[in-house]
N, CA, C and O atoms as a GROMACS GRO file, in nm:
protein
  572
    1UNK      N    1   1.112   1.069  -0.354
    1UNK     CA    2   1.056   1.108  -0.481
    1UNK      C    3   0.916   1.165  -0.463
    1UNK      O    4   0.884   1.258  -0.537
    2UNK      N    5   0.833   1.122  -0.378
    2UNK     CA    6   0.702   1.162  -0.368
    2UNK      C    7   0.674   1.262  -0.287
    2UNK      O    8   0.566   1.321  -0.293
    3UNK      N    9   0.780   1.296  -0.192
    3UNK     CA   10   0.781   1.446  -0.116
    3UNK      C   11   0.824   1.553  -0.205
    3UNK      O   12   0.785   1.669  -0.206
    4UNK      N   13   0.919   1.492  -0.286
    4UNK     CA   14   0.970   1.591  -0.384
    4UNK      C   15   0.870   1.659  -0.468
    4UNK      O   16   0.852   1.779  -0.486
    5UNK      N   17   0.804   1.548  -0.519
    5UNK     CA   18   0.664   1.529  -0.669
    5UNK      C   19   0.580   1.669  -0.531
    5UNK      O   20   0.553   1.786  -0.554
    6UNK      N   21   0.567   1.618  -0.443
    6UNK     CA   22   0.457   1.732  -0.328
    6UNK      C   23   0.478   1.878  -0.319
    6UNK      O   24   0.424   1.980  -0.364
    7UNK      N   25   0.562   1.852  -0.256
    7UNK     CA   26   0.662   2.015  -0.279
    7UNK      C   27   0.690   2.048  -0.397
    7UNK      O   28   0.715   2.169  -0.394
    8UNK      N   29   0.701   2.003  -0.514
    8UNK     CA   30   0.707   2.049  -0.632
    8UNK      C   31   0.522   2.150  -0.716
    8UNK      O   32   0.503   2.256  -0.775
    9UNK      N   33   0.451   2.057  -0.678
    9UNK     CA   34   0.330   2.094  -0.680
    9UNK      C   35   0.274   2.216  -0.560
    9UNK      O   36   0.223   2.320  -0.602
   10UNK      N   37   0.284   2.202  -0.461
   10UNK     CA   38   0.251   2.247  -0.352
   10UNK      C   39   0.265   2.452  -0.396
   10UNK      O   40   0.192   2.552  -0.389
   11UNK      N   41   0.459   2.404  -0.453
   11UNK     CA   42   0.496   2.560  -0.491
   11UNK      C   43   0.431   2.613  -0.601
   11UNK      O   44   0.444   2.733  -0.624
   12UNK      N   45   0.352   2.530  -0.683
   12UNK     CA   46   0.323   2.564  -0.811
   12UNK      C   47   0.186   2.630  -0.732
   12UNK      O   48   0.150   2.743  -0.764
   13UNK      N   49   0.118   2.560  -0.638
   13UNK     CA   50  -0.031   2.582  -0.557
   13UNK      C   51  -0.027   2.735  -0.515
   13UNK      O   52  -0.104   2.825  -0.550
   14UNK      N   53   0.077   2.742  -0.435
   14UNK     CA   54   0.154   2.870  -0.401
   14UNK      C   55   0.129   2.965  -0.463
   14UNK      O   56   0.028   3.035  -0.455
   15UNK      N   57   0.189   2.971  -0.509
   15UNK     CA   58   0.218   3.073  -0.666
   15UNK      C   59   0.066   3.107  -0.778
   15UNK      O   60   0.057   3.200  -0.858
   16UNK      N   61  -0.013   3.028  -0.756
   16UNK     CA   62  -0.154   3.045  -0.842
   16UNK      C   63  -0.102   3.007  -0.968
   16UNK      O   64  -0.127   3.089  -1.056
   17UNK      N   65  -0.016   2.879  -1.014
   17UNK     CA   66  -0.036   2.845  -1.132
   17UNK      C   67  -0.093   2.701  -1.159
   17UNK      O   68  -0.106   2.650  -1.270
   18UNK      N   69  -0.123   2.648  -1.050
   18UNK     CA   70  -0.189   2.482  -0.999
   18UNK      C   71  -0.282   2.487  -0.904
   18UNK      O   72  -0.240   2.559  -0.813
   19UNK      N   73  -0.391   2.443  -0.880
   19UNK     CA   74  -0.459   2.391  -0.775
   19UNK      C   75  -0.464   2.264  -0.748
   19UNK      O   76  -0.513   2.182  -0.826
   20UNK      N   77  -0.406   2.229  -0.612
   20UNK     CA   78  -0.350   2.114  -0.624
   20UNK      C   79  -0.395   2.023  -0.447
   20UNK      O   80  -0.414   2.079  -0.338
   21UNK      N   81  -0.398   1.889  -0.477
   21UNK     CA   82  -0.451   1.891  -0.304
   21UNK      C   83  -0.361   1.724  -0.326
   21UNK      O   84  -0.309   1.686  -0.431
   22UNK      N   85  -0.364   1.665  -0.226
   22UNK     CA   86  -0.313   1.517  -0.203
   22UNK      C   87  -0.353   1.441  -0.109
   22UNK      O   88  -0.362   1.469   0.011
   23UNK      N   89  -0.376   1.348  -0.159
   23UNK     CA   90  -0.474   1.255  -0.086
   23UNK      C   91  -0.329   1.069   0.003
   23UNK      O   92  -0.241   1.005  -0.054
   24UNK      N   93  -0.352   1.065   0.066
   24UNK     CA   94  -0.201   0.958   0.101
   24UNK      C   95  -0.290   0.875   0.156
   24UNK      O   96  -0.395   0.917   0.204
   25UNK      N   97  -0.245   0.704   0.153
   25UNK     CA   98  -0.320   0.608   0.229
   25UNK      C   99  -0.203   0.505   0.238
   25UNK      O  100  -0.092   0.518   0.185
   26UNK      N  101  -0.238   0.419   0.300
   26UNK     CA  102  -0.149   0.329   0.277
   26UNK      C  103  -0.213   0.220   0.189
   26UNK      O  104  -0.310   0.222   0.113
   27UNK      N  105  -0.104   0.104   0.234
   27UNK     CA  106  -0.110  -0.052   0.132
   27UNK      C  107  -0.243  -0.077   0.086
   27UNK      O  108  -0.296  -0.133   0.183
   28UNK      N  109  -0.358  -0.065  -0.038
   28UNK     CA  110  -0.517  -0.106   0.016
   28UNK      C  111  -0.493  -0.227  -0.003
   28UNK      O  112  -0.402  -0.277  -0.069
   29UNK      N  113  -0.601  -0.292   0.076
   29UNK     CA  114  -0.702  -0.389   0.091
   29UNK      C  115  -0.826  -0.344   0.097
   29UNK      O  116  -0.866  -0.235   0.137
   30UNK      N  117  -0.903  -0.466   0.043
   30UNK     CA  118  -1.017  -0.428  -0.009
   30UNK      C  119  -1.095  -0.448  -0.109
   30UNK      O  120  -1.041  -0.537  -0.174
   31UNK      N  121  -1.198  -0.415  -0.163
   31UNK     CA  122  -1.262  -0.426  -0.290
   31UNK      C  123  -1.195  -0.379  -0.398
   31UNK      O  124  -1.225  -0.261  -0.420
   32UNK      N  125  -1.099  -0.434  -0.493
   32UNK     CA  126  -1.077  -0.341  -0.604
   32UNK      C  127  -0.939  -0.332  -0.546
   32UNK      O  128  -0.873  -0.241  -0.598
   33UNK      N  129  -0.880  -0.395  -0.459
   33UNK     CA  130  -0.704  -0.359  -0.400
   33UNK      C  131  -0.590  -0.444  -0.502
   33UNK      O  132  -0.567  -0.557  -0.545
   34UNK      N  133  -0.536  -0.290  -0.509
   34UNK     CA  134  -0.394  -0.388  -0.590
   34UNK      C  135  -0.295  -0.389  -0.504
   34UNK      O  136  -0.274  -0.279  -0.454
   35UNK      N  137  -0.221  -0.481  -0.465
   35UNK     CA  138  -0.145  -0.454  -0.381
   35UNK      C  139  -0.019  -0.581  -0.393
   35UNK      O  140  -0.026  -0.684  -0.461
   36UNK      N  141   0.089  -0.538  -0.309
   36UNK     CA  142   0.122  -0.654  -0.286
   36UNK      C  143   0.103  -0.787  -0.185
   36UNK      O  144   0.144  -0.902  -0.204
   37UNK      N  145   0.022  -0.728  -0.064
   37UNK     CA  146  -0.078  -0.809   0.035
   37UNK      C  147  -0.160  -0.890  -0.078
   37UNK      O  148  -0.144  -1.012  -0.090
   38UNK      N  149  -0.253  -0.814  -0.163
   38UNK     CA  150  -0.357  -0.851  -0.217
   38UNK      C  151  -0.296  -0.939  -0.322
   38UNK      O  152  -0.379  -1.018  -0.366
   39UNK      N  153  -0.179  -0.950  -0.376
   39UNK     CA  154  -0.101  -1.014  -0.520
   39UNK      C  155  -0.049  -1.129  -0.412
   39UNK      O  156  -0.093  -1.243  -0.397
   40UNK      N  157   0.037  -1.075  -0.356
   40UNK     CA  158   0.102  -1.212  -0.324
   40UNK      C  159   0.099  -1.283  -0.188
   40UNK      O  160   0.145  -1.395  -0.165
   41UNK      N  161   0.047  -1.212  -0.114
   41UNK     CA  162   0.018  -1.286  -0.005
   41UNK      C  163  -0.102  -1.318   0.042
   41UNK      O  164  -0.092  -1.393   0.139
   42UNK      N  165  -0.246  -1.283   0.002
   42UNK     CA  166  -0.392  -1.350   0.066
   42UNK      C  167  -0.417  -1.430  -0.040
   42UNK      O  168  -0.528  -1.476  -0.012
   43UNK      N  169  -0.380  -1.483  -0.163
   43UNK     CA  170  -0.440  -1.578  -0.214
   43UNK      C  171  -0.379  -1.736  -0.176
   43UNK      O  172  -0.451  -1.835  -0.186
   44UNK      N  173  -0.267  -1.742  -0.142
   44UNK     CA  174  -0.154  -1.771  -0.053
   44UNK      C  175  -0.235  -1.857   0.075
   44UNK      O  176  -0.273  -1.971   0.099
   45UNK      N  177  -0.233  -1.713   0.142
   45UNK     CA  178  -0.308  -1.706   0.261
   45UNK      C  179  -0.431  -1.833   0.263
   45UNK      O  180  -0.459  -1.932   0.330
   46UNK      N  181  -0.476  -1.765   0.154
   46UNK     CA  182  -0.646  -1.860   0.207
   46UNK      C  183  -0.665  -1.977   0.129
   46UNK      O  184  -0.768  -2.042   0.141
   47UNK      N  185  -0.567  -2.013   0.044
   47UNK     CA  186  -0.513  -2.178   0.000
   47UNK      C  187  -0.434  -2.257   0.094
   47UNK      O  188  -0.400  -2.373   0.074
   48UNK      N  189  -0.408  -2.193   0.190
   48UNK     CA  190  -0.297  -2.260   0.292
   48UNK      C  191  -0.157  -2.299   0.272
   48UNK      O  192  -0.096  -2.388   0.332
   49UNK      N  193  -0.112  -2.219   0.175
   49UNK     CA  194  -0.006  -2.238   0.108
   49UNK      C  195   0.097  -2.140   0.127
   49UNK      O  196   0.056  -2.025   0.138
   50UNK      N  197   0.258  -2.163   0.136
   50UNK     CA  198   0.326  -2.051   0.159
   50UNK      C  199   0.359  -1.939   0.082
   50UNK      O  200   0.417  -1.954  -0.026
   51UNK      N  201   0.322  -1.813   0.132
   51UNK     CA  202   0.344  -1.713   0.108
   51UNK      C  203   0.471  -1.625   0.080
   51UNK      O  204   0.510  -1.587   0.190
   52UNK      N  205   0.549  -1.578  -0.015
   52UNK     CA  206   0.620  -1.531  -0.054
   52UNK      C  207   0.630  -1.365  -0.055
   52UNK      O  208   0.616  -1.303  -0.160
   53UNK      N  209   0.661  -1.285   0.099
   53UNK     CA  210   0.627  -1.147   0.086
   53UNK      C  211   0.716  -1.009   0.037
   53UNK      O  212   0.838  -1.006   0.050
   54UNK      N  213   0.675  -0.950   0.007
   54UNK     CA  214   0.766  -0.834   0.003
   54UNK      C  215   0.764  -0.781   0.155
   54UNK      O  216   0.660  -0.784   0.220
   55UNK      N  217   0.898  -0.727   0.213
   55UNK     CA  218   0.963  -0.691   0.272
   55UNK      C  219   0.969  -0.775   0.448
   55UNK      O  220   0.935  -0.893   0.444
   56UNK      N  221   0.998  -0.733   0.558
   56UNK     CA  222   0.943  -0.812   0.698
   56UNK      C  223   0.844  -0.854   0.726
   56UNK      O  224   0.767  -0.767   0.767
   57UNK      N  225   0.805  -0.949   0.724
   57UNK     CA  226   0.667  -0.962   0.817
   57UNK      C  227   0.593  -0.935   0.940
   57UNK      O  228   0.474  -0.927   0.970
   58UNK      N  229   0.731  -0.923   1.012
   58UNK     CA  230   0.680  -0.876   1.136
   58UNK      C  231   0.724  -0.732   1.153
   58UNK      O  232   0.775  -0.706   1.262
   59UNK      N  233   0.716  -0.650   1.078
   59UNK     CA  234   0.770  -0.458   1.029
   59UNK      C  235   0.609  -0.449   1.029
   59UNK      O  236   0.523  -0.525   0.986
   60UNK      N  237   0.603  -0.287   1.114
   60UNK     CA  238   0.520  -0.243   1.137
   60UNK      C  239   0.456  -0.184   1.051
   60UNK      O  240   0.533  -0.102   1.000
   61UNK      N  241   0.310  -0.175   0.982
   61UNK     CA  242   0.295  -0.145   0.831
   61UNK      C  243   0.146  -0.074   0.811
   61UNK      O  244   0.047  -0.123   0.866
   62UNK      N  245   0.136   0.049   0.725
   62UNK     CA  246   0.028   0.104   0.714
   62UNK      C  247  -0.067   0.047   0.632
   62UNK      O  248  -0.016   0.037   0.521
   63UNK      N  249  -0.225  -0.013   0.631
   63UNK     CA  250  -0.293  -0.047   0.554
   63UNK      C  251  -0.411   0.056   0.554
   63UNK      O  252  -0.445   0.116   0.656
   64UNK      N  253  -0.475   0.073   0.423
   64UNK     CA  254  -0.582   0.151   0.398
   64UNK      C  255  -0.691   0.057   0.291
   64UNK      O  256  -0.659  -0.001   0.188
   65UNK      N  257  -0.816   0.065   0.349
   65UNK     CA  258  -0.910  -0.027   0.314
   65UNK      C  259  -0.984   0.054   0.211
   65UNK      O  260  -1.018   0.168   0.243
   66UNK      N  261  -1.016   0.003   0.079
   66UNK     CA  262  -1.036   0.059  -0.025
   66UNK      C  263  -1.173   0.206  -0.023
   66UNK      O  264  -1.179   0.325  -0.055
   67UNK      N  265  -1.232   0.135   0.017
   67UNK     CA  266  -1.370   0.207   0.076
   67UNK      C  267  -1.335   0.312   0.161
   67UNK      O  268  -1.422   0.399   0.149
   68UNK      N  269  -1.270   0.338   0.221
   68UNK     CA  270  -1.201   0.431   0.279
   68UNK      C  271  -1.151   0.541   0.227
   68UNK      O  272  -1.169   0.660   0.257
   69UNK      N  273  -1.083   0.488   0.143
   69UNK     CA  274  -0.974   0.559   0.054
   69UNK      C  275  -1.074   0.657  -0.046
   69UNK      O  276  -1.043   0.767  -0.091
   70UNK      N  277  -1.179   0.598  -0.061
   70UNK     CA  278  -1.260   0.629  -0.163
   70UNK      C  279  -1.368   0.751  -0.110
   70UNK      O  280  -1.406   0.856  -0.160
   71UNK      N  281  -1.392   0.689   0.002
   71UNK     CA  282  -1.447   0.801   0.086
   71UNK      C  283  -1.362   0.953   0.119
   71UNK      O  284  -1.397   1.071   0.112
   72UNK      N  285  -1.269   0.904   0.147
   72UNK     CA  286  -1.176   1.018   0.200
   72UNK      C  287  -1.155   1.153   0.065
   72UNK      O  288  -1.159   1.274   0.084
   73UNK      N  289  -1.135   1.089  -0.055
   73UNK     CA  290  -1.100   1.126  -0.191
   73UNK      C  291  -1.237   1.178  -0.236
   73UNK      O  292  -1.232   1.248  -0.338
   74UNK      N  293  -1.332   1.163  -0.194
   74UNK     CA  294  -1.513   1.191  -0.273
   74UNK      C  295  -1.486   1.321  -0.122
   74UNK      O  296  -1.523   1.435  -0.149
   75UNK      N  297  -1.429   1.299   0.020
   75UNK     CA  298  -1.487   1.411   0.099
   75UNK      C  299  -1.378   1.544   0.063
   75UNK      O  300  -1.405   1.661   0.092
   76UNK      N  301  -1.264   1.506   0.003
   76UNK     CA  302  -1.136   1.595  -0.029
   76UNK      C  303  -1.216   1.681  -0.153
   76UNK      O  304  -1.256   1.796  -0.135
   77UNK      N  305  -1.229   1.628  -0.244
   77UNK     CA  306  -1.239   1.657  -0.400
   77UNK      C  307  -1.398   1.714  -0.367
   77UNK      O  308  -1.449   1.755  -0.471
   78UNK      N  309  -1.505   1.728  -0.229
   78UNK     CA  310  -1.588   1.802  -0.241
   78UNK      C  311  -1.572   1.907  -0.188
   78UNK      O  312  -1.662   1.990  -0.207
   79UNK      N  313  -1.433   1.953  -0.086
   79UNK     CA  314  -1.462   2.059  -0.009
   79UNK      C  315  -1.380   2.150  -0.081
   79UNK      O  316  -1.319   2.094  -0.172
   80UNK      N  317  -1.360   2.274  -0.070
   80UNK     CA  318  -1.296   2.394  -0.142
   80UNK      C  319  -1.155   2.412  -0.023
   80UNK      O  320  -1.043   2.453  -0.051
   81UNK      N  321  -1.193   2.378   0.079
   81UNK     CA  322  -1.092   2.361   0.200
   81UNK      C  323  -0.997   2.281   0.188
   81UNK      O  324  -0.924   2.262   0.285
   82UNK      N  325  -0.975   2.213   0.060
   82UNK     CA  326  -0.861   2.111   0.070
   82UNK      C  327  -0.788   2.084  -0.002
   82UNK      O  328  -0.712   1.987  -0.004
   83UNK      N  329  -0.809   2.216  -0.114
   83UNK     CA  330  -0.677   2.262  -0.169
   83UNK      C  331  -0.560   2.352  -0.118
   83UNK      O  332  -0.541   2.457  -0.057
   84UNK      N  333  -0.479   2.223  -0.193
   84UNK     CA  334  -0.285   2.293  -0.100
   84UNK      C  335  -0.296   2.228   0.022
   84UNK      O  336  -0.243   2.291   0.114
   85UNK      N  337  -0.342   2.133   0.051
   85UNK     CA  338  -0.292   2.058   0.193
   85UNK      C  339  -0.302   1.916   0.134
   85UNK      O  340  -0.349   1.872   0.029
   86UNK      N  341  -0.245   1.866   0.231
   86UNK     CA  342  -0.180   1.690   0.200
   86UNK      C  343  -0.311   1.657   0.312
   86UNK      O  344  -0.324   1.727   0.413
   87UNK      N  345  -0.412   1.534   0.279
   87UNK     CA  346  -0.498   1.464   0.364
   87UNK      C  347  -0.436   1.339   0.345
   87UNK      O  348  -0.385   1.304   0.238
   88UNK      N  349  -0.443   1.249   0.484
   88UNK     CA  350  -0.453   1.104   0.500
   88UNK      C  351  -0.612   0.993   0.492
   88UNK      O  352  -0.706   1.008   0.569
   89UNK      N  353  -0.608   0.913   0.410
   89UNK     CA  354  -0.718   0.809   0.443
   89UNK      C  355  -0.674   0.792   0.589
   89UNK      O  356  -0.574   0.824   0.653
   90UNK      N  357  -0.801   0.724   0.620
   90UNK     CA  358  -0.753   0.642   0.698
   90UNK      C  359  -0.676   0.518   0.717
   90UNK      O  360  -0.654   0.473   0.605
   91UNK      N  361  -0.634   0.456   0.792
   91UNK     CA  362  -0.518   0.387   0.807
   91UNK      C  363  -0.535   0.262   0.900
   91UNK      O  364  -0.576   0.300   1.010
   92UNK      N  365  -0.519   0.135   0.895
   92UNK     CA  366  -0.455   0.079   1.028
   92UNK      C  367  -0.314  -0.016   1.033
   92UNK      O  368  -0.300  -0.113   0.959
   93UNK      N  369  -0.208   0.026   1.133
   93UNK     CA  370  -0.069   0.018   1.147
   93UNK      C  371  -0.065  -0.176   1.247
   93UNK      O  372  -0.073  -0.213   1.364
   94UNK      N  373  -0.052  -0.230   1.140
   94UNK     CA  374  -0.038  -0.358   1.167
   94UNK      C  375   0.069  -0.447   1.075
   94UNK      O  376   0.110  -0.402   0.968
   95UNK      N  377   0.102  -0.550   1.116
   95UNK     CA  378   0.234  -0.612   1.069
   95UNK      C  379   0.202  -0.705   0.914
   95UNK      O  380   0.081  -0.710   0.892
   96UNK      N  381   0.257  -0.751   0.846
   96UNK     CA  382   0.198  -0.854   0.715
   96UNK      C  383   0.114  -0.996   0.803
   96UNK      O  384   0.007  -1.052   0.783
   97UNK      N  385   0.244  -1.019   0.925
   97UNK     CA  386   0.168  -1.141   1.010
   97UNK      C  387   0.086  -1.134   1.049
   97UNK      O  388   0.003  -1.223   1.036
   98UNK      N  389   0.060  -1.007   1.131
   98UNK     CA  390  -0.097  -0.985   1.186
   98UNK      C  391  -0.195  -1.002   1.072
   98UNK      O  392  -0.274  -1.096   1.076
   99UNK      N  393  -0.194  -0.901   0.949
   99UNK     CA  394  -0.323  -0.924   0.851
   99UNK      C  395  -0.319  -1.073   0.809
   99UNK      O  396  -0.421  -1.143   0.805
  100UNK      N  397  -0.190  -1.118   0.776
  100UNK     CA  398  -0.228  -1.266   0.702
  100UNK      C  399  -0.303  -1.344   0.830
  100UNK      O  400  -0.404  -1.405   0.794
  101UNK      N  401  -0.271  -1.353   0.977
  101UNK     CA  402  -0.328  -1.419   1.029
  101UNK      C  403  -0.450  -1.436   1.069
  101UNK      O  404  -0.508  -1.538   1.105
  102UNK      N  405  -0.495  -1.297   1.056
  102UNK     CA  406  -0.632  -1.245   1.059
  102UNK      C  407  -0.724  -1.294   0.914
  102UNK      O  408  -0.838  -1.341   0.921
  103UNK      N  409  -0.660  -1.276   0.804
  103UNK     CA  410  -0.740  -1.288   0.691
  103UNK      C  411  -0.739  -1.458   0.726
  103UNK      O  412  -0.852  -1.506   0.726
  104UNK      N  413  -0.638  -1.544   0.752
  104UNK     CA  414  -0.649  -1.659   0.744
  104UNK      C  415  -0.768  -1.732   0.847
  104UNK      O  416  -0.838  -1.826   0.810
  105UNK      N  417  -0.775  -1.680   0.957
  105UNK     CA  418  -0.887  -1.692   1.063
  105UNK      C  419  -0.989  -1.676   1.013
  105UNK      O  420  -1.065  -1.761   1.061
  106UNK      N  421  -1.057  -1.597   0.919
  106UNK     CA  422  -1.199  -1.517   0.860
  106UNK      C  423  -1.191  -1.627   0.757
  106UNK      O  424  -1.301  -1.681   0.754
  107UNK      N  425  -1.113  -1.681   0.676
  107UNK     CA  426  -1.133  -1.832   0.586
  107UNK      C  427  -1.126  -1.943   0.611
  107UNK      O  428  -1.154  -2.030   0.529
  108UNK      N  429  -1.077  -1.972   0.766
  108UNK     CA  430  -1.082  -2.112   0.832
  108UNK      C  431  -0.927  -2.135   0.710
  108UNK      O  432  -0.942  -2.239   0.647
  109UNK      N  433  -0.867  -2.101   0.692
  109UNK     CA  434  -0.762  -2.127   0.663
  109UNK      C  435  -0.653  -2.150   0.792
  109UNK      O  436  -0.654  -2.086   0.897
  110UNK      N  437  -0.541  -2.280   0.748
  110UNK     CA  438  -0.466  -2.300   0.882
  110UNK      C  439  -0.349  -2.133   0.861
  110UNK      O  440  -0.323  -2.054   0.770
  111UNK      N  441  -0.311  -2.154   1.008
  111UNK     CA  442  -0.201  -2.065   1.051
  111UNK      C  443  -0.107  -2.013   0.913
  111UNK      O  444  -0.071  -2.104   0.838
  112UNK      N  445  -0.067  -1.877   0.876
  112UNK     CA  446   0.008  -1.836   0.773
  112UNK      C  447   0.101  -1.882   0.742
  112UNK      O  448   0.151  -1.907   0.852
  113UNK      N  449   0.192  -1.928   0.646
  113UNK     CA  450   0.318  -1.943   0.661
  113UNK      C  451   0.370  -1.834   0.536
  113UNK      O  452   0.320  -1.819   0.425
  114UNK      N  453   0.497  -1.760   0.603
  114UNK     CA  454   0.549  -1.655   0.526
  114UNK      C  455   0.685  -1.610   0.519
  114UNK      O  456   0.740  -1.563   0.619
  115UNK      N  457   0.737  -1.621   0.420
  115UNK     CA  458   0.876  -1.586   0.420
  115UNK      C  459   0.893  -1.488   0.326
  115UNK      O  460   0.844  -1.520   0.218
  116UNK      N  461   0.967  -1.335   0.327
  116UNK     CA  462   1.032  -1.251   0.268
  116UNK      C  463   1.108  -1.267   0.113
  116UNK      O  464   1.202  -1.339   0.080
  117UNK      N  465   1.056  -1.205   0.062
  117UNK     CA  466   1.155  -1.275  -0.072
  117UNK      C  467   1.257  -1.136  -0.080
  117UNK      O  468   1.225  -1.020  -0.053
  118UNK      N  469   1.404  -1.194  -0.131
  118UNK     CA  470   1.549  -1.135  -0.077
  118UNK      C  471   1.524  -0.988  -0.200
  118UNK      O  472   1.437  -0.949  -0.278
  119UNK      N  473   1.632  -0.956  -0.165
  119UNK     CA  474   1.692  -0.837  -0.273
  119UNK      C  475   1.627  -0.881  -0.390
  119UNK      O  476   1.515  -0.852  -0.434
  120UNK      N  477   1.787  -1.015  -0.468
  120UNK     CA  478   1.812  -1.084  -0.538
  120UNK      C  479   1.666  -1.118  -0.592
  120UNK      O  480   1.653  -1.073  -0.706
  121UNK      N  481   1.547  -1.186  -0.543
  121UNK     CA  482   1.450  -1.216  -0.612
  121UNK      C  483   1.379  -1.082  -0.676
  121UNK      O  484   1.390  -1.068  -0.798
  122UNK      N  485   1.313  -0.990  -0.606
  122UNK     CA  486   1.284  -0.883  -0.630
  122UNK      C  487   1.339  -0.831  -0.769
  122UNK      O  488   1.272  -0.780  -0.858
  123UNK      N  489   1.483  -0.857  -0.767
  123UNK     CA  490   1.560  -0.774  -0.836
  123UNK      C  491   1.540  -0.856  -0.995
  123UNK      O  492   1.496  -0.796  -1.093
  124UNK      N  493   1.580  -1.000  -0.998
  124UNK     CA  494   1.513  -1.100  -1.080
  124UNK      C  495   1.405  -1.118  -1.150
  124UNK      O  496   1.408  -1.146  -1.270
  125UNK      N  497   1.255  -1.096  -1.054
  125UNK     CA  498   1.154  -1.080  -1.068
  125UNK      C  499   1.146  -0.955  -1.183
  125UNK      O  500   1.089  -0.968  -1.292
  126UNK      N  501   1.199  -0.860  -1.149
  126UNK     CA  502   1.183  -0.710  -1.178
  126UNK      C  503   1.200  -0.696  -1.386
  126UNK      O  504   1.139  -0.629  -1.469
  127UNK      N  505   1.290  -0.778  -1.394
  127UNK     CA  506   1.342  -0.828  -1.528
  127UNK      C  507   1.241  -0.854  -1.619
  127UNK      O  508   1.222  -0.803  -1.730
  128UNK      N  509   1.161  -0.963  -1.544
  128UNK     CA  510   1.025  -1.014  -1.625
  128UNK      C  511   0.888  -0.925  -1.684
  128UNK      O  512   0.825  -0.936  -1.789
  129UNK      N  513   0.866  -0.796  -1.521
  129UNK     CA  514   0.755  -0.775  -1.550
  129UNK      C  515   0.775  -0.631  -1.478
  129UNK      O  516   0.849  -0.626  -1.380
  130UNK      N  517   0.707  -0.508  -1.526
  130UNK     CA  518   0.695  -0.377  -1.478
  130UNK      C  519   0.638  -0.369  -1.342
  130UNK      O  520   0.682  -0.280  -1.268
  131UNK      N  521   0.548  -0.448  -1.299
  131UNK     CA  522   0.481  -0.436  -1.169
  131UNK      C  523   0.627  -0.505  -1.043
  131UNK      O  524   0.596  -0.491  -0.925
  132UNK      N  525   0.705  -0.541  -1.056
  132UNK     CA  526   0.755  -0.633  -0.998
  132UNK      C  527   0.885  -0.506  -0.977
  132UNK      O  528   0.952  -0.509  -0.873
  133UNK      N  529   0.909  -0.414  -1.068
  133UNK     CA  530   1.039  -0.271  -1.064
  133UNK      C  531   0.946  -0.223  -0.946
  133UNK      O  532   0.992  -0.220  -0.832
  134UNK      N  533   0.829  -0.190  -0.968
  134UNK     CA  534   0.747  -0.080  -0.896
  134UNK      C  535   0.749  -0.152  -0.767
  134UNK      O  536   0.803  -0.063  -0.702
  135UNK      N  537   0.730  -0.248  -0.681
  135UNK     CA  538   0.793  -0.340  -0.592
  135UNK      C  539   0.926  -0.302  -0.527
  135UNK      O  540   0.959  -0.248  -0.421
  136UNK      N  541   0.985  -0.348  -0.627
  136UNK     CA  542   1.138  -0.320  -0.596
  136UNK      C  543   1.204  -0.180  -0.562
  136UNK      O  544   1.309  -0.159  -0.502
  137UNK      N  545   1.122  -0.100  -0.612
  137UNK     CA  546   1.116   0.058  -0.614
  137UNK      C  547   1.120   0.064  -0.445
  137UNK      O  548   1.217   0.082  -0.370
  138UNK      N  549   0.956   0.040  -0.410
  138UNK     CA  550   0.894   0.055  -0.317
  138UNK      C  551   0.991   0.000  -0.223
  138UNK      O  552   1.033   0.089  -0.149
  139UNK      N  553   1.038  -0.106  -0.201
  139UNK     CA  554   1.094  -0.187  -0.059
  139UNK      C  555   1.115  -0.106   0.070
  139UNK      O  556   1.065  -0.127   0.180
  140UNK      N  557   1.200  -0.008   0.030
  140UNK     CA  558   1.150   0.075   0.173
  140UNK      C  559   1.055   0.077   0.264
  140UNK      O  560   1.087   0.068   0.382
  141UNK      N  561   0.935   0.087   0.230
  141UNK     CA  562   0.816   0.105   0.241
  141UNK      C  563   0.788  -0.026   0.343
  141UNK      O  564   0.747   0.005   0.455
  142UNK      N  565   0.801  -0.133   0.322
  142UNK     CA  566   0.792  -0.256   0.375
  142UNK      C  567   0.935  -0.314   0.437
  142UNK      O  568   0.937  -0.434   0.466
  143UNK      N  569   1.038  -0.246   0.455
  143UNK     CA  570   1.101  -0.298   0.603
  143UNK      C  571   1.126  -0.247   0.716
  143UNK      O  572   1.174  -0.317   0.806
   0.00000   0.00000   0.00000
């Protein structure tokens, strides 16, 4: 859907009826991060309590740190050079276990504990509340 939404714009860029640029990051963390790291797994995390994640934990996974993101988007949206091209924040490609274990180390919190929540919950969840579809949407993304 979001390559589509790109290329849909991109042709409009093309053509001189849009000026259009795109900015991509991954999962944030950070100041101001909504996420599902940031929702359901570091508060978790740094209570010492088990964690309930969206998708593998040990799946290899893009994170982008808010400040980053923010930077990248203030250096895009100043240059004239960066319309009609797709830019990346920056990024770092680490697992849910690695960050939880890391965030848990920086709080003296004990060792993570984390388990995947199934289809079925997701799908359950999804019923209750709009943020929880957009989740369920996403799963790809996180296995």
């Amino acid at each position: 859907m979001r390559a589509e939404l790109w290329r849909h714009a991109k042709n409009a860029h093309d053509a001189g009826r849009l000026r259009v640029t795109e900015v991509r990051a991954g999962q944030y963390l950070g100041p101001g991060a909504v996420s599902s790291f940031t929702l359901l797994v570091a508060p978790r995390v740094r209570d010492g309590e088990l964690a309930l994640v969206h998708g593998h934990p040990d799946a290899a996974h893009a994170f982008s740190y808010t400040e980053d993101v923010a930077a990248a988007l203030v250096a895009v949206g100043g240059d004239e050079r960066s319309w009609g091209r797709a830019w990346h924040a920056p990024v770092i490609t680490t697992t849910l276990r690695q960050a939880a274990t890391e965030l848990a180390r920086l709080h003296g919190a004990p060792a993570p504990r984390l388990e995947p929540l199934t289809e079925r919950d997701l799908t359950l969840l999804s019923l209750t509340d709009p943020l929880w579809r957009e989740f369920a949407e996403m799963s790809y993304m996180s296995e």
